[in-house]
N, C-alpha and C positions, 0 to 999 in steps of 0.2 A: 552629403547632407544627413542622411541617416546615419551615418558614422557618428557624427558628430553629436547626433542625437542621442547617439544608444552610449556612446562617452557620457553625456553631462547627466544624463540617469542612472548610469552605474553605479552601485554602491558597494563598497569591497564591508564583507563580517569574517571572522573568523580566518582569515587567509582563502577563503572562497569568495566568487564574484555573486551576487545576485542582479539577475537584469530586468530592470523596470521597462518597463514599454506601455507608455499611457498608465493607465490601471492596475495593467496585469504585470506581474514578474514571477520570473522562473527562476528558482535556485539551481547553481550549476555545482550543488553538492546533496549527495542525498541526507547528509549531517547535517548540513543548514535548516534542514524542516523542521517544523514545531508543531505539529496538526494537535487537535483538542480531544481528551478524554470525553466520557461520557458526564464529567462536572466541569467542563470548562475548563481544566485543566490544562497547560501545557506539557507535551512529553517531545522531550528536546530528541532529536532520532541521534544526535551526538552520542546516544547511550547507547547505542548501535553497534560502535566503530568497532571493527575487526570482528564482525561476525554478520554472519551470511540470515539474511531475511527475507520472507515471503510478504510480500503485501499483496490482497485478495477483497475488492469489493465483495459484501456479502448482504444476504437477504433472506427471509424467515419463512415467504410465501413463493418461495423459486419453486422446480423440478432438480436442480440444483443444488438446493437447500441440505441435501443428504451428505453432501462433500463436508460440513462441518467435521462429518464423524470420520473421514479421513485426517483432514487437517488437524483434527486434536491426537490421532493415531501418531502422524508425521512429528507434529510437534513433541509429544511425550516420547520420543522415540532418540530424538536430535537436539531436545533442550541443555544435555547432558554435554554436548560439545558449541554449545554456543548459540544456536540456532532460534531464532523463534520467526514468530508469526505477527502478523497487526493485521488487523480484519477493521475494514469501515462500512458501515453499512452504507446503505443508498436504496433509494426507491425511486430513480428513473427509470426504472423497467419494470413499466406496468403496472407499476403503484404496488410491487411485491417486500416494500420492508416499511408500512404505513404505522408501525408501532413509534413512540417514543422511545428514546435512549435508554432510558430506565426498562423500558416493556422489552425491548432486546436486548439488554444485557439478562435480564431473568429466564428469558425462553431460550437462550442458548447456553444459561448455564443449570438451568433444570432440564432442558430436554435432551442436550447433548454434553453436558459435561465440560464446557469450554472454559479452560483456562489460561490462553493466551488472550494479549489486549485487545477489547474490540471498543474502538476508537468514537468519537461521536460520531452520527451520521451527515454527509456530505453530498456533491453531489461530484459525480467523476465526470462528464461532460457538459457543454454547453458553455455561459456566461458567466456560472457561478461554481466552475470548475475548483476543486481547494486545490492550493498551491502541489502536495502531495502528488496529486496525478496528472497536473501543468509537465511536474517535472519526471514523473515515469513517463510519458507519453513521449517527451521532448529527446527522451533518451535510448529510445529503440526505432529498429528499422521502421517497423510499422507506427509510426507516428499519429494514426487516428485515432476517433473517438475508441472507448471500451463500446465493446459490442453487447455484453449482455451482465446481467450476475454473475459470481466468482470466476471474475479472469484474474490471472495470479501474474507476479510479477517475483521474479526471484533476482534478489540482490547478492552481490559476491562481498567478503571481508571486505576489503578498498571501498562499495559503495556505489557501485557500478549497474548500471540493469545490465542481467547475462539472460535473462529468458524474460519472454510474455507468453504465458499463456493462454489459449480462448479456453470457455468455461467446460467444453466438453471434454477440457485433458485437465485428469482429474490428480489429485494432491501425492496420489502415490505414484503416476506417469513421471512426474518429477523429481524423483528420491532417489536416482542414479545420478543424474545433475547435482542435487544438492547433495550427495558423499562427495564427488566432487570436487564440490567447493569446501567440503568440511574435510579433505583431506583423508578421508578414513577408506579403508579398504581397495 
């Protein structure tokens, strides 16, 4: 019966499946997503393809909050062979990213300099999960809720989760992984 179910809600896009379930659906490509800039924008993750990405819930009022200046270190370091970043912000922990889109895109690019995309704000757990972290979740071992601010997710070319990180293994703990994946050294 749930076969049958999860058949007559499937919808095939782009030669990938995404699966409806009531409400919720999970893209079973990390190409397929389309999460929202900071104007409502959509950015197709299709402009991805064949290059290795970290996706990183982030937040302004963390203890956390310092790894910005890694991840722009990381990124200026690896943009050169393909590599970037997407940062979403969220404030399920603790009420620690309580600004507007606009107020976070400003304090992360006067106070730390960031110039990878940082996405509109979302939320990564619960009922109103964005599709985005339905589908990192769905896609590694550890399958539960994000535990805190900047847990990082590193993506391989294909589009693959190959790492989650928890927030305490910081942007540069990951830069032998992602040589890597980038082929180099």
């Amino acid at each position: 019966m749930l076969r049958t179910s999860l058949l007559r809600n499937t919808a095939v896009r782009h030669n990938h499946m995404i699966l409806k379930i009531g409400t919720r659906s999970i893209a079973t490509s990390f190409y397929d997503l389309k999460p929202l800039d900071k104007d409502g924008r959509e950015v197709p993750f299709s402009e991805f393809k064949n290059k290795p990405v970290m996706v990183v819930n982030v937040a302004s009022k963390c203890g956390f909050t310092k790894q910005y200046t890694d991840l722009q270190k990381l990124y200026d370091e690896y943009k050169k062979y393909g590599f970037n970043i997407i940062g979403f912000p969220c404030n399920q922990f603790k009420n620690q990213e309580p600004g507007s889109d606009e107020e976070i895109a400003h304090f992360v690019n006067t106070k730390y300099g960031i110039t990878f995309p940082i996405l509109k704000k979302i939320d990564v757990n619960g009922e109103k999960t964005d599709d985005v972290y339905k589908f990192l979740q769905s896609k590694t071992q550890d399958q539960g809720d994000i535990k805190w601010n900047f847990e990082k997710f590193l993506i391989d070319k294909k589009g693959n989760v190959v790492t989650r990180a928890e927030s305490k293994i910081t942007p540069s703990d990951l830069e032998p992984k992602l040589k890597q994946l980038l082929e180099i050294e």
